[in-house]
N, CA and C atoms of all chains as a GROMACS GRO file, in nm:
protein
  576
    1UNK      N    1   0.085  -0.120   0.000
    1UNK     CA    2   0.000   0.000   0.000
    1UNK      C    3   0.088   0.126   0.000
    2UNK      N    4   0.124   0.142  -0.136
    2UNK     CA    5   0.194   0.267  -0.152
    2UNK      C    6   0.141   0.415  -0.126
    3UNK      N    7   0.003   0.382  -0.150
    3UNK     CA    8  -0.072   0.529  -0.184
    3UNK      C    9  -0.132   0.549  -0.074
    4UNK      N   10  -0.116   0.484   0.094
    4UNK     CA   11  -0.159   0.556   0.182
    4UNK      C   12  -0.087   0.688   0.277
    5UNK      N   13  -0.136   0.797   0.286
    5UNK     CA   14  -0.112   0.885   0.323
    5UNK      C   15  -0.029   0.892   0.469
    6UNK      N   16   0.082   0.934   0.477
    6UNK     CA   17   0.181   0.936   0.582
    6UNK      C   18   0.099   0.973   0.711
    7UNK      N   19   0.045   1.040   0.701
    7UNK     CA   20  -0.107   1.106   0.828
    7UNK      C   21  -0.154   0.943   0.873
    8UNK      N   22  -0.226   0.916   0.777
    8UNK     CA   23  -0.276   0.872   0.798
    8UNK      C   24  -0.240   0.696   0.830
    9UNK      N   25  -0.100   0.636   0.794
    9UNK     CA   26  -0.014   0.560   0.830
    9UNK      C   27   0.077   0.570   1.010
   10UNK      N   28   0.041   0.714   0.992
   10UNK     CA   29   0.122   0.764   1.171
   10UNK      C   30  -0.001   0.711   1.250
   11UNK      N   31  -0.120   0.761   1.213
   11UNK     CA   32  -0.225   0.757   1.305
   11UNK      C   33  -0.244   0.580   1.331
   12UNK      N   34  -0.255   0.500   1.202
   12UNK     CA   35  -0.260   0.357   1.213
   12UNK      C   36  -0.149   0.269   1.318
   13UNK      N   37  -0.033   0.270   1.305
   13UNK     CA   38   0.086   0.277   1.378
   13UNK      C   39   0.040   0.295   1.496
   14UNK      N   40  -0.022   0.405   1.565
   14UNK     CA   41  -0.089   0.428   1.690
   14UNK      C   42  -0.176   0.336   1.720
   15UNK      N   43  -0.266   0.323   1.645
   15UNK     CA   44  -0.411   0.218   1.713
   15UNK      C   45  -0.295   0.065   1.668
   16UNK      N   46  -0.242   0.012   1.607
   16UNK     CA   47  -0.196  -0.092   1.634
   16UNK      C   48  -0.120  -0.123   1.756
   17UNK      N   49  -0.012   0.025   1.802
   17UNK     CA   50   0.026  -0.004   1.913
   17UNK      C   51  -0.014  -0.047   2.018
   18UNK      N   52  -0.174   0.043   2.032
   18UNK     CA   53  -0.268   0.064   2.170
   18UNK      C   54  -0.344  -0.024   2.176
   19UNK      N   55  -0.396  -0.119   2.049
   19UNK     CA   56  -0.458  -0.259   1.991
   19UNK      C   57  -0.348  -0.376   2.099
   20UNK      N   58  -0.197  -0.362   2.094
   20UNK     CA   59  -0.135  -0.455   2.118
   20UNK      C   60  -0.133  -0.450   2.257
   21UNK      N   61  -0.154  -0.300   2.313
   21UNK     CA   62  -0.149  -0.275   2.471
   21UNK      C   63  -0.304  -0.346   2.499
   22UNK      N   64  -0.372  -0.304   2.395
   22UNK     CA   65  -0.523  -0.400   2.471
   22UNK      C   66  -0.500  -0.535   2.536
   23UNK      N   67  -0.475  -0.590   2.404
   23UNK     CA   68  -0.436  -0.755   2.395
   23UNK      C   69  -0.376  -0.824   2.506
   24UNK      N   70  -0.280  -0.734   2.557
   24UNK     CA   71  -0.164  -0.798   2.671
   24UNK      C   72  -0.229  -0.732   2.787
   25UNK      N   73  -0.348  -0.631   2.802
   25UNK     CA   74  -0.390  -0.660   2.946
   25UNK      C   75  -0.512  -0.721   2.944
   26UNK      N   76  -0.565  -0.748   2.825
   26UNK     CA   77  -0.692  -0.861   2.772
   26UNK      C   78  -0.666  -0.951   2.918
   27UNK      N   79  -0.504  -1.020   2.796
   27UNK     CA   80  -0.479  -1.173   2.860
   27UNK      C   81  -0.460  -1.153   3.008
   28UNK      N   82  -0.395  -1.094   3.087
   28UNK     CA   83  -0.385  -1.059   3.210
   28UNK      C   84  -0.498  -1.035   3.298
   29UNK      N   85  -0.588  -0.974   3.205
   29UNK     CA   86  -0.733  -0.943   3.290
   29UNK      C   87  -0.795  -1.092   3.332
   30UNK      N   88  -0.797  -1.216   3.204
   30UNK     CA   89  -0.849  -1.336   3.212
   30UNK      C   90  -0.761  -1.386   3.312
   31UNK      N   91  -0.614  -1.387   3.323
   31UNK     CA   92  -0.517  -1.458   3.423
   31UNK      C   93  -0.616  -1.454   3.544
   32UNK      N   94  -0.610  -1.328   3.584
   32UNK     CA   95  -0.693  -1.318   3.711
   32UNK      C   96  -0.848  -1.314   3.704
   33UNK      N   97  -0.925  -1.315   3.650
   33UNK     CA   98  -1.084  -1.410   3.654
   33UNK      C   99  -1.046  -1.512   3.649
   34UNK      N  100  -0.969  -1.620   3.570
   34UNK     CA  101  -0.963  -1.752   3.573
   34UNK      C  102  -0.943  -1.797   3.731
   35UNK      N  103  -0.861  -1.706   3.792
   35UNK     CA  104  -0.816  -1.730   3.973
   35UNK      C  105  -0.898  -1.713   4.030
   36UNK      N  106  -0.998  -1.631   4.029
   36UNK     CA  107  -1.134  -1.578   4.061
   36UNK      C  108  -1.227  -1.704   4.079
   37UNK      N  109  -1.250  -1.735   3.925
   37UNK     CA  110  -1.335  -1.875   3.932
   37UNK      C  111  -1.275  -1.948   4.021
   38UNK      N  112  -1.178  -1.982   4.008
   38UNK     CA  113  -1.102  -2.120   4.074
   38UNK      C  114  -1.140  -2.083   4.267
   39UNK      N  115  -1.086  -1.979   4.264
   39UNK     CA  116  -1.111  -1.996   4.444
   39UNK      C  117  -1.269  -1.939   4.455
   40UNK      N  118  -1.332  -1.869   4.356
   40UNK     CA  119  -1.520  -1.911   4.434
   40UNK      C  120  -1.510  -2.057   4.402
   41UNK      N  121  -1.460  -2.151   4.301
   41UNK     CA  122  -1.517  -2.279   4.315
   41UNK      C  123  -1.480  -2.372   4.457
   42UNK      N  124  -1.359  -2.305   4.457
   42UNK     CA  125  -1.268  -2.388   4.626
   42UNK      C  126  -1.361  -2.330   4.747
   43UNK      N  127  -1.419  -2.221   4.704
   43UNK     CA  128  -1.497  -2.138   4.858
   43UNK      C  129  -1.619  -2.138   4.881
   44UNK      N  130  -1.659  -2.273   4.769
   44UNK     CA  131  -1.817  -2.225   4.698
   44UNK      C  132  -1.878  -2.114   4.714
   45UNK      N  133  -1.839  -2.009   4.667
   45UNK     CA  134  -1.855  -1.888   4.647
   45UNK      C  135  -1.963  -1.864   4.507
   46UNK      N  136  -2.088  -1.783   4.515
   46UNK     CA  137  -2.164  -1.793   4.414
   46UNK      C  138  -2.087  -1.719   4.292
   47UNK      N  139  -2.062  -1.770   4.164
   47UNK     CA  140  -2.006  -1.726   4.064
   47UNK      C  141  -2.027  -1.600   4.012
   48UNK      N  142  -2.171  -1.550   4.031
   48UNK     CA  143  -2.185  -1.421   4.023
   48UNK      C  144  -2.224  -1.314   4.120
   49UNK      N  145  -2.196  -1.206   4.121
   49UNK     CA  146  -2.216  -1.109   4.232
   49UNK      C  147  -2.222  -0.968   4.167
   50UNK      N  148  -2.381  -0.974   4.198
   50UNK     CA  149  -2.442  -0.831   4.121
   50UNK      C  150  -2.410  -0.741   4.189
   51UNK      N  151  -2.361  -0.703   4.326
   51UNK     CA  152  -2.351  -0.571   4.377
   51UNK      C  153  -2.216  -0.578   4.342
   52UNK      N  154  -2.077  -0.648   4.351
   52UNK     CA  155  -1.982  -0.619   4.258
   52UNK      C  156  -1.985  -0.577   4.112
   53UNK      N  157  -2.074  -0.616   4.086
   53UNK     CA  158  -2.077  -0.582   3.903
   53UNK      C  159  -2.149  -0.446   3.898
   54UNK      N  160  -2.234  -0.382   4.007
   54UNK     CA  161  -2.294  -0.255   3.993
   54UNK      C  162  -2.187  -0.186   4.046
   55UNK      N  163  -2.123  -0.186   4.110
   55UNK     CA  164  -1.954  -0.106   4.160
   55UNK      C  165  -1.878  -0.066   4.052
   56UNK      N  166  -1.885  -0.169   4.005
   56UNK     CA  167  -1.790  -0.176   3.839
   56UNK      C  168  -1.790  -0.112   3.744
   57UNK      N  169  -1.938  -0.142   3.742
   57UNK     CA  170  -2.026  -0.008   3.616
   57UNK      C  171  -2.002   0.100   3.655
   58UNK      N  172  -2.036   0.133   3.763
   58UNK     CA  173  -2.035   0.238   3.829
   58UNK      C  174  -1.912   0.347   3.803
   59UNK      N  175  -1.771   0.266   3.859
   59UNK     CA  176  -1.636   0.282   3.887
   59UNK      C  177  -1.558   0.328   3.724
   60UNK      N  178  -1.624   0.215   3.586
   60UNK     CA  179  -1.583   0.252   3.472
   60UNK      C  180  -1.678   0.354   3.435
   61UNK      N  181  -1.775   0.395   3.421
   61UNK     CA  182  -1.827   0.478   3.350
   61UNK      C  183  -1.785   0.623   3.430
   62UNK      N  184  -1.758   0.651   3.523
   62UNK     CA  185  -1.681   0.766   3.601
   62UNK      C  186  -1.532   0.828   3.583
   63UNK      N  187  -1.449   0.663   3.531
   63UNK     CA  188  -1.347   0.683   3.492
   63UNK      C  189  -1.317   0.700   3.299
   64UNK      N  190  -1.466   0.645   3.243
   64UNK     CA  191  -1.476   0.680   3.103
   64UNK      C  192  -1.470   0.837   3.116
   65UNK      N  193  -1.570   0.861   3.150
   65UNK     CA  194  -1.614   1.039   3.177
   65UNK      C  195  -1.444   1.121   3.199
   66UNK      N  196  -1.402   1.096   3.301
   66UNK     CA  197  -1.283   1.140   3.296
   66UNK      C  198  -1.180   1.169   3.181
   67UNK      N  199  -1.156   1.057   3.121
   67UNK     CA  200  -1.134   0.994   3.014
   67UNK      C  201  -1.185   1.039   2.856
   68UNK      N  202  -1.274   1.081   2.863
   68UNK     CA  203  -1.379   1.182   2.748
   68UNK      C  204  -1.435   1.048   2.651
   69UNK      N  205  -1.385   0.964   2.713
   69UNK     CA  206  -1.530   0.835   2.624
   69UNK      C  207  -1.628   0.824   2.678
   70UNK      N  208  -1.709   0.751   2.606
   70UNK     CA  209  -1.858   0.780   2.634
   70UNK      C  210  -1.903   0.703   2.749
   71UNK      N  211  -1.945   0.704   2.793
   71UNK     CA  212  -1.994   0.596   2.973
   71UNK      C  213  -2.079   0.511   2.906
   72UNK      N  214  -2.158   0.550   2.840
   72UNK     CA  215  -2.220   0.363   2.762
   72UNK      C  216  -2.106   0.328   2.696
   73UNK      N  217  -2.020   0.333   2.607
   73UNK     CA  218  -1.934   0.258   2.563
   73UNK      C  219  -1.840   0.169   2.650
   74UNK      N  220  -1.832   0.235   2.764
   74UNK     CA  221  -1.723   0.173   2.868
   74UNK      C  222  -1.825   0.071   2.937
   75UNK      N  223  -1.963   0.100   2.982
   75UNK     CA  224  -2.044   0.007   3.006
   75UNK      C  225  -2.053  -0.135   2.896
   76UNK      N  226  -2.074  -0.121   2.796
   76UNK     CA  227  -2.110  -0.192   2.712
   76UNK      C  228  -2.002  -0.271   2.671
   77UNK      N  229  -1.888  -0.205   2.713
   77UNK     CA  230  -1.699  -0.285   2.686
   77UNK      C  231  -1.743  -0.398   2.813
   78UNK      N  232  -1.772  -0.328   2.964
   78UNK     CA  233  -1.759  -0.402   3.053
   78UNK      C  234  -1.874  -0.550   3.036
   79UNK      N  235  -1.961  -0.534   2.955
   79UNK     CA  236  -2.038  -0.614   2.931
   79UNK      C  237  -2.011  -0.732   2.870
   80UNK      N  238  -1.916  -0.705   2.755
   80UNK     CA  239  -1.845  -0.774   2.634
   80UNK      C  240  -1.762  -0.836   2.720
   81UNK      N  241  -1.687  -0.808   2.791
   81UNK     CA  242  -1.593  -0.868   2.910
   81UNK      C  243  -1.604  -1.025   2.978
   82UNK      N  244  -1.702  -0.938   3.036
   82UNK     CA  245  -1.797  -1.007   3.197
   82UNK      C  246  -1.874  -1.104   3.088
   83UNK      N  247  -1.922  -1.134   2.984
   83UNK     CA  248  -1.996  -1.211   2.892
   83UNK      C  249  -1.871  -1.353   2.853
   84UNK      N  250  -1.773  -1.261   2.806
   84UNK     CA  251  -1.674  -1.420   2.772
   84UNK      C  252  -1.638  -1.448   2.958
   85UNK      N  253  -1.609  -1.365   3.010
   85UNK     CA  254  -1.550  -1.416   3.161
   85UNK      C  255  -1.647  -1.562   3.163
   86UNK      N  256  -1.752  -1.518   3.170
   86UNK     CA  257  -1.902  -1.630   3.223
   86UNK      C  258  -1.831  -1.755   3.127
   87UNK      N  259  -1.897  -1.724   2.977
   87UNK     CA  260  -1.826  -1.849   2.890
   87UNK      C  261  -1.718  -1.913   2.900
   88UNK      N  262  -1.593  -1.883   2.953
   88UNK     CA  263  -1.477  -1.944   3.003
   88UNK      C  264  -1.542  -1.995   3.137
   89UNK      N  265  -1.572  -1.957   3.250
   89UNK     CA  266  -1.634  -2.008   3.362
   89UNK      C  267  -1.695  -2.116   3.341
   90UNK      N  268  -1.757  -2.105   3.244
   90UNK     CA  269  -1.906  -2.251   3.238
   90UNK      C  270  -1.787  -2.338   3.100
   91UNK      N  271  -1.706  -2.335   3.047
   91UNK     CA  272  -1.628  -2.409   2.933
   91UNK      C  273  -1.541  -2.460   3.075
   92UNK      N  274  -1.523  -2.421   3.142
   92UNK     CA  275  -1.398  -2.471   3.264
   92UNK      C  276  -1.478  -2.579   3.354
   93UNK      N  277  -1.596  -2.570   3.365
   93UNK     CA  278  -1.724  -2.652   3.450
   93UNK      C  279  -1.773  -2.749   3.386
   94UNK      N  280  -1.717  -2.775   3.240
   94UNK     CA  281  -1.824  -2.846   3.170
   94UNK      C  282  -1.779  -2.980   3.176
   95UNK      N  283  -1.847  -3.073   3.184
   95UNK     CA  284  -1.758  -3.206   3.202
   95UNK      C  285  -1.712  -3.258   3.047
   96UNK      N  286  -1.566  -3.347   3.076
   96UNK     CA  287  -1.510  -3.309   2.967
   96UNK      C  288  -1.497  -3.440   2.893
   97UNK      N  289  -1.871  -0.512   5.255
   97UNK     CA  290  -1.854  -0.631   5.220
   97UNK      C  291  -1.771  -0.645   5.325
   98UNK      N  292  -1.715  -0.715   5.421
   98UNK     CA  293  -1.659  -0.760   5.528
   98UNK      C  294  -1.562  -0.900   5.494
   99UNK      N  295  -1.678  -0.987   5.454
   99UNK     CA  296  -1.703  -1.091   5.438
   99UNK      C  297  -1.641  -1.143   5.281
  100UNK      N  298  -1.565  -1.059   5.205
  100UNK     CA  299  -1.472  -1.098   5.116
  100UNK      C  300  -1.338  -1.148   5.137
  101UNK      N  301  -1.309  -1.296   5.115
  101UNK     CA  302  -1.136  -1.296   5.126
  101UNK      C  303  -1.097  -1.223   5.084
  102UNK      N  304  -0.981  -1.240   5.149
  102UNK     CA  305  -0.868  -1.104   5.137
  102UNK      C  306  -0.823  -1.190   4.995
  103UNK      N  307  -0.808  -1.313   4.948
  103UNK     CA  308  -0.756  -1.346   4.794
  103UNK      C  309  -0.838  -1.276   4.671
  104UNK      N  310  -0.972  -1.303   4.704
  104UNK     CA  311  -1.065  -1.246   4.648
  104UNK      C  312  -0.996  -1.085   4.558
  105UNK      N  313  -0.990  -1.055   4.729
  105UNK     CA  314  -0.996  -0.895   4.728
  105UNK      C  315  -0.885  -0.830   4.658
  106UNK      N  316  -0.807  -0.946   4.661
  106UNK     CA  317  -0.611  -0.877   4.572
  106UNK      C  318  -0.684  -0.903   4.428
  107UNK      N  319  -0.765  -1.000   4.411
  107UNK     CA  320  -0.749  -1.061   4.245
  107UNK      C  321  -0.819  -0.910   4.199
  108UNK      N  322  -0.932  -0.909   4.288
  108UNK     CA  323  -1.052  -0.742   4.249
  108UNK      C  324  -0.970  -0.651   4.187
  109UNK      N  325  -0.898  -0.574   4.333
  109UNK     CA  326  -0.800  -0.511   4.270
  109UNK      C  327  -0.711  -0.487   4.196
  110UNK      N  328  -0.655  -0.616   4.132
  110UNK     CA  329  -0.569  -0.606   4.001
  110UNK      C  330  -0.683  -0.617   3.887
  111UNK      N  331  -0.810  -0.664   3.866
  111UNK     CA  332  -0.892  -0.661   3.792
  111UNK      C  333  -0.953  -0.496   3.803
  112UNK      N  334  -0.954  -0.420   3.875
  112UNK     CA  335  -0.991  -0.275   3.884
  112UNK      C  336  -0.882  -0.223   3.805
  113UNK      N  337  -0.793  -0.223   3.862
  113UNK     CA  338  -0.622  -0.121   3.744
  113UNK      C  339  -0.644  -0.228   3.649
  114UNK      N  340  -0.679  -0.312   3.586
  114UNK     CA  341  -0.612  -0.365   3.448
  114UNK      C  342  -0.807  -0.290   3.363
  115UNK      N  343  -0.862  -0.240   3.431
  115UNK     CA  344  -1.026  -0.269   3.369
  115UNK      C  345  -0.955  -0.002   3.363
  116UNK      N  346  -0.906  -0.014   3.446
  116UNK     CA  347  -0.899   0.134   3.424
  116UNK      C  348  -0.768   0.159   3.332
  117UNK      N  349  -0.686   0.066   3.304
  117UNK     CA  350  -0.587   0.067   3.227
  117UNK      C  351  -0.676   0.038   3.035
  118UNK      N  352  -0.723  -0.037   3.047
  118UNK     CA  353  -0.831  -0.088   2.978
  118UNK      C  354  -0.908   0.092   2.891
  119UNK      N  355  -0.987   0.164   2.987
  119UNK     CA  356  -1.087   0.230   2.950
  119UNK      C  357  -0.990   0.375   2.902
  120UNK      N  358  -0.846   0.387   2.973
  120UNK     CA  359  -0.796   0.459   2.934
  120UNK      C  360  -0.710   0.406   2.763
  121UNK      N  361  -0.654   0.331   2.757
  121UNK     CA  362  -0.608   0.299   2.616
  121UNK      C  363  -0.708   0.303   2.525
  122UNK      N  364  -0.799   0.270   2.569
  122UNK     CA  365  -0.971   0.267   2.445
  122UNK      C  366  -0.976   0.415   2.452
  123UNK      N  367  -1.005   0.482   2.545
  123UNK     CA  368  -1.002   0.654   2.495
  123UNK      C  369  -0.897   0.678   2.411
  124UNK      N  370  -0.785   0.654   2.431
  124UNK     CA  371  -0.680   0.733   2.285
  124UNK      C  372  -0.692   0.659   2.163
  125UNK      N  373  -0.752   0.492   2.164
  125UNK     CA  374  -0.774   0.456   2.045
  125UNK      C  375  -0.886   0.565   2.001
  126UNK      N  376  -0.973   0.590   2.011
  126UNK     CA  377  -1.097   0.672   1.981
  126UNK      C  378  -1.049   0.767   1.967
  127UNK      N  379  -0.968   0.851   2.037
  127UNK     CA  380  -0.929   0.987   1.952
  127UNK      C  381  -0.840   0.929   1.839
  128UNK      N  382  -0.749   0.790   1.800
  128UNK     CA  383  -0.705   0.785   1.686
  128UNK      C  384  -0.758   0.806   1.598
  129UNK      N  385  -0.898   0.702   1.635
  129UNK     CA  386  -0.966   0.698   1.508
  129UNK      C  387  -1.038   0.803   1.441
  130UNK      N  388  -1.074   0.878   1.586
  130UNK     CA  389  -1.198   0.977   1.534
  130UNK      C  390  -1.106   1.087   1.392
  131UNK      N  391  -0.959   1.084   1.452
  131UNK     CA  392  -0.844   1.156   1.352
  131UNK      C  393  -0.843   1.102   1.217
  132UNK      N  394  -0.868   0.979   1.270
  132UNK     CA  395  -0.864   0.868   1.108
  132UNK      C  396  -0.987   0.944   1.055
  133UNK      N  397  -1.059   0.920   1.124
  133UNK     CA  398  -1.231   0.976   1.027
  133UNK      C  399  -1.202   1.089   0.985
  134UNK      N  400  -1.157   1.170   1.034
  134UNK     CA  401  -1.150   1.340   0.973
  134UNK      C  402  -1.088   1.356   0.837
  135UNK      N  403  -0.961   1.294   0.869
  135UNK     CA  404  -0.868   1.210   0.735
  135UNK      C  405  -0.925   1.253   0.641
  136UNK      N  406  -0.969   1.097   0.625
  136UNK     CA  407  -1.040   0.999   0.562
  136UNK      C  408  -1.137   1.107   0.491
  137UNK      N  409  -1.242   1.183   0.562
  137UNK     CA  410  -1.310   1.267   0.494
  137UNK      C  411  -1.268   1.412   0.421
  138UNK      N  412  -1.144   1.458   0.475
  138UNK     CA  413  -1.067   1.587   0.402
  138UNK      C  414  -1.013   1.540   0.264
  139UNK      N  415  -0.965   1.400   0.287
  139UNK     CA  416  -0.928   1.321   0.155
  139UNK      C  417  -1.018   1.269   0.032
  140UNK      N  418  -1.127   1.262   0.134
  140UNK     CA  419  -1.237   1.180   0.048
  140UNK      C  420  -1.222   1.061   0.019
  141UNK      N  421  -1.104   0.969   0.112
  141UNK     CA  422  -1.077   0.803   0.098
  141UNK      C  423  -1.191   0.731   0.115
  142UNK      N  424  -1.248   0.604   0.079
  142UNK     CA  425  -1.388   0.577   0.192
  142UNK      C  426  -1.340   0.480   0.338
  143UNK      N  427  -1.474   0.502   0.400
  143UNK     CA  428  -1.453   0.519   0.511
  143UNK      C  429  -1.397   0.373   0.591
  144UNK      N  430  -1.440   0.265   0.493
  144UNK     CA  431  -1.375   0.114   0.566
  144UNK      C  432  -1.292   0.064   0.440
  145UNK      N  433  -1.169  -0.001   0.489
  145UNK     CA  434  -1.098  -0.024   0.437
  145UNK      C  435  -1.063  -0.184   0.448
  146UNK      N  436  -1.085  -0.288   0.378
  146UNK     CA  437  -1.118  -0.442   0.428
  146UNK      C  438  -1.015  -0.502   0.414
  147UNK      N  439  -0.893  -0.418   0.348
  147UNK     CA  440  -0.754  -0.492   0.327
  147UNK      C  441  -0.712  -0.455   0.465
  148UNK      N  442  -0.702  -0.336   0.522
  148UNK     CA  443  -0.622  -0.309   0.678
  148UNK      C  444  -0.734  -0.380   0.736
  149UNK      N  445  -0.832  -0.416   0.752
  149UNK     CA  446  -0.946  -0.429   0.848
  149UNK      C  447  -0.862  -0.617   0.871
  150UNK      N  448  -0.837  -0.681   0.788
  150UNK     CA  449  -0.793  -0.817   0.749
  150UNK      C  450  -0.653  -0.797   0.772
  151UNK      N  451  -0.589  -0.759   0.801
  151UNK     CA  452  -0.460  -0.760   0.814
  151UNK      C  453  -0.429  -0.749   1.007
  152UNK      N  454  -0.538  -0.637   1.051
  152UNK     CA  455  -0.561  -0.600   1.222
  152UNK      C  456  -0.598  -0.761   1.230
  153UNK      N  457  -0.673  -0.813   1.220
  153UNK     CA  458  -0.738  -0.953   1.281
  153UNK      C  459  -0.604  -1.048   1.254
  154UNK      N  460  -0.583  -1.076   1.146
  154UNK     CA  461  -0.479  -1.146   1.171
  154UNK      C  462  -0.327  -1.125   1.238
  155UNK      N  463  -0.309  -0.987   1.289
  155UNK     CA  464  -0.202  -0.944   1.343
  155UNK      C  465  -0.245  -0.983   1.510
  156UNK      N  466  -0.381  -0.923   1.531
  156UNK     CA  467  -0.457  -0.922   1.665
  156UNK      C  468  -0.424  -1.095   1.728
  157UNK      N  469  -0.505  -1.204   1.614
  157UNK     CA  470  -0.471  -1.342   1.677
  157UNK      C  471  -0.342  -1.369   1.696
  158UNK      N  472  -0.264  -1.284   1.622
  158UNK     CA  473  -0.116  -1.340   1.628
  158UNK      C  474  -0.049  -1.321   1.801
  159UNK      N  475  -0.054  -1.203   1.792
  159UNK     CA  476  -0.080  -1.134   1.896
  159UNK      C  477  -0.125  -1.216   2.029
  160UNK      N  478  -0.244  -1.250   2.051
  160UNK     CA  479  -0.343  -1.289   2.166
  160UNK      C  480  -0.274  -1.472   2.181
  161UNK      N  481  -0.241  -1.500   2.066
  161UNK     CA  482  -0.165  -1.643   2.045
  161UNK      C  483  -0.014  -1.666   2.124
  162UNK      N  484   0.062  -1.499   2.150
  162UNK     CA  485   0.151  -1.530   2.214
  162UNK      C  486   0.113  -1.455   2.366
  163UNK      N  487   0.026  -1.438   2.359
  163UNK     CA  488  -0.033  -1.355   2.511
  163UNK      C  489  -0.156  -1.474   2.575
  164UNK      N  490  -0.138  -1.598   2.508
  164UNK     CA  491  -0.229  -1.676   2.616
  164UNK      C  492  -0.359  -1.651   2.578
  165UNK      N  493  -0.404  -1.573   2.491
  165UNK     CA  494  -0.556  -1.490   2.515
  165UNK      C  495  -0.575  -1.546   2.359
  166UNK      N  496  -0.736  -1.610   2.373
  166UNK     CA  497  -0.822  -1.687   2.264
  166UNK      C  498  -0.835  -1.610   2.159
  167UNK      N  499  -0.776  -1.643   2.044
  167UNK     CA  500  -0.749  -1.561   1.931
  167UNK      C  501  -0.876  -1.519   1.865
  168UNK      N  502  -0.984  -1.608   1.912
  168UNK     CA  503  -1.155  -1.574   1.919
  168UNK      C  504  -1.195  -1.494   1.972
  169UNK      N  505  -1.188  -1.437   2.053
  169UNK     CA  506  -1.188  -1.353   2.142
  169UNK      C  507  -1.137  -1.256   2.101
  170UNK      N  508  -1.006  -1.215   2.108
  170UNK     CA  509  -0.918  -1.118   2.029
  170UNK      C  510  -0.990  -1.055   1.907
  171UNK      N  511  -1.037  -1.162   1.768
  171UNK     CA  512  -1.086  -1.095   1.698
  171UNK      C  513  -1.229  -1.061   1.678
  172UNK      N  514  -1.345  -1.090   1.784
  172UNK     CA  515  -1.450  -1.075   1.863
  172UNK      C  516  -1.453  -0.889   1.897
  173UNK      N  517  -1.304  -0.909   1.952
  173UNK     CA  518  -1.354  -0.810   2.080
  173UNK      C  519  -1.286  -0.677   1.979
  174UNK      N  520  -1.165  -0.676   1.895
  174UNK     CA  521  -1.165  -0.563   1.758
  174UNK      C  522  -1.290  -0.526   1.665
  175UNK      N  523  -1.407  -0.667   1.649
  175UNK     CA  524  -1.525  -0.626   1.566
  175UNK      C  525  -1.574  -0.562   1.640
  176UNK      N  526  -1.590  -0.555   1.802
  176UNK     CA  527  -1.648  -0.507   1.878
  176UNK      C  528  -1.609  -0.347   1.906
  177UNK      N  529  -1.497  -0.352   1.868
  177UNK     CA  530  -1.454  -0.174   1.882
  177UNK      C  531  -1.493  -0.138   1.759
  178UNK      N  532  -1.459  -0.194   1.651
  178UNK     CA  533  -1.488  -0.097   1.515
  178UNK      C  534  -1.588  -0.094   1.495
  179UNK      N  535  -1.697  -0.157   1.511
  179UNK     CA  536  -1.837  -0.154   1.523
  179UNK      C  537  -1.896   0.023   1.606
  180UNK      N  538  -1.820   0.003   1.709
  180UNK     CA  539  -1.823   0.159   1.807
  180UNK      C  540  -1.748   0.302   1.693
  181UNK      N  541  -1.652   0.275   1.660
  181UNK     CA  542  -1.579   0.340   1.596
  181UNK      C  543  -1.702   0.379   1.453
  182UNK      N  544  -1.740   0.256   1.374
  182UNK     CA  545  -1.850   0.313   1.249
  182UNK      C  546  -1.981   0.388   1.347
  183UNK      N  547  -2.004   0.376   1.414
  183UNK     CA  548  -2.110   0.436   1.480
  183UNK      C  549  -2.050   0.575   1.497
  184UNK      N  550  -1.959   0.588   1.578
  184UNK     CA  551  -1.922   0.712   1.614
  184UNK      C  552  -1.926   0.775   1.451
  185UNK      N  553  -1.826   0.744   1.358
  185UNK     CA  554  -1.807   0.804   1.230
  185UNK      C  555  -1.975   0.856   1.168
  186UNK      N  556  -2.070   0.765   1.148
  186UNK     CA  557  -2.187   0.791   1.144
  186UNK      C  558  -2.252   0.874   1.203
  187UNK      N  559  -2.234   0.880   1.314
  187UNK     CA  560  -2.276   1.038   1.426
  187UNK      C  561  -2.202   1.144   1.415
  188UNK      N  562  -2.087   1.136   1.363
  188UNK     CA  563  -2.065   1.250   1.336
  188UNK      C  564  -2.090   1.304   1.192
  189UNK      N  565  -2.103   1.253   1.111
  189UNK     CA  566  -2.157   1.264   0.942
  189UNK      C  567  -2.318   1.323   0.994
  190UNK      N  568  -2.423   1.276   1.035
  190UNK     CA  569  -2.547   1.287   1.051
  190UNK      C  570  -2.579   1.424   1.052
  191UNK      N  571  -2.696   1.470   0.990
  191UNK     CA  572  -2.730   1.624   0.996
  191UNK      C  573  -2.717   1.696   1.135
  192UNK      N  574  -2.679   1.742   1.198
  192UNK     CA  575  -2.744   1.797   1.330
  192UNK      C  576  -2.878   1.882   1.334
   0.00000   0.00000   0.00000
């Protein structure tokens, strides 16, 4: 791609970087839910906990605002999250 | 909450900084892009591009493949931003 614009090659360069910073605290974020599951399963601890998850919302959409993204978007990230968290949870439970 | 292990309570907390580390890198992707959109429209390029769009996914699994993190997921959770990103571009095109 010869004919893309240097602007606009700097700016790409950027979101790939910040793409790769996602990725590597993605995996880190799962490190620790996967530990999560594991000791509610050792503590029989109920897997989900709605007044933690209303903290959460709470905590990101305050720090979106800060941030100048939108507080539903950061909601709706935390959603996308907490959605595979569950699916890894119940793929880890499933008899195999 | 009283009544949270203290293991619990370390995993929380590294899941709080990696979830605010998280909402802050997604804000400067969004000002990348929103830069990309402006671009894109001073130039008159169009607005999705399916050769870079195919090139991010397969860089992304590459990526998430050496970070432990489900390369499904990985390219899940990029449809899931650019999806935000055409929306935003769309809201800002729209009549006011």
């Amino acid at each position: 791609m010869t004919d893309t614009p240097a602007e606009l090659k700097t700016l790409r360069d950027s979101i790939d970087n910040l793409d790769a910073a996602l990725i590597h605290i993605l995996a880190e974020r799962f490190k620790c839910t996967q530990r999560v599951g594991e000791l509610k399963a050792r503590l029989q601890l109920p897997s989900s906990d709605p007044n933690r998850e209303k903290l959460q919302i709470e905590r990101l959409r305050a720090l979106a605002q800060g941030a100048h993204l939108d507080p539903d978007f950061a909601e709706k990230f935390l959603a996308f999250v907490i959605k595979e968290v569950i699916r890894h949870h119940e793929l880890a439970k499933a008899p195999s």
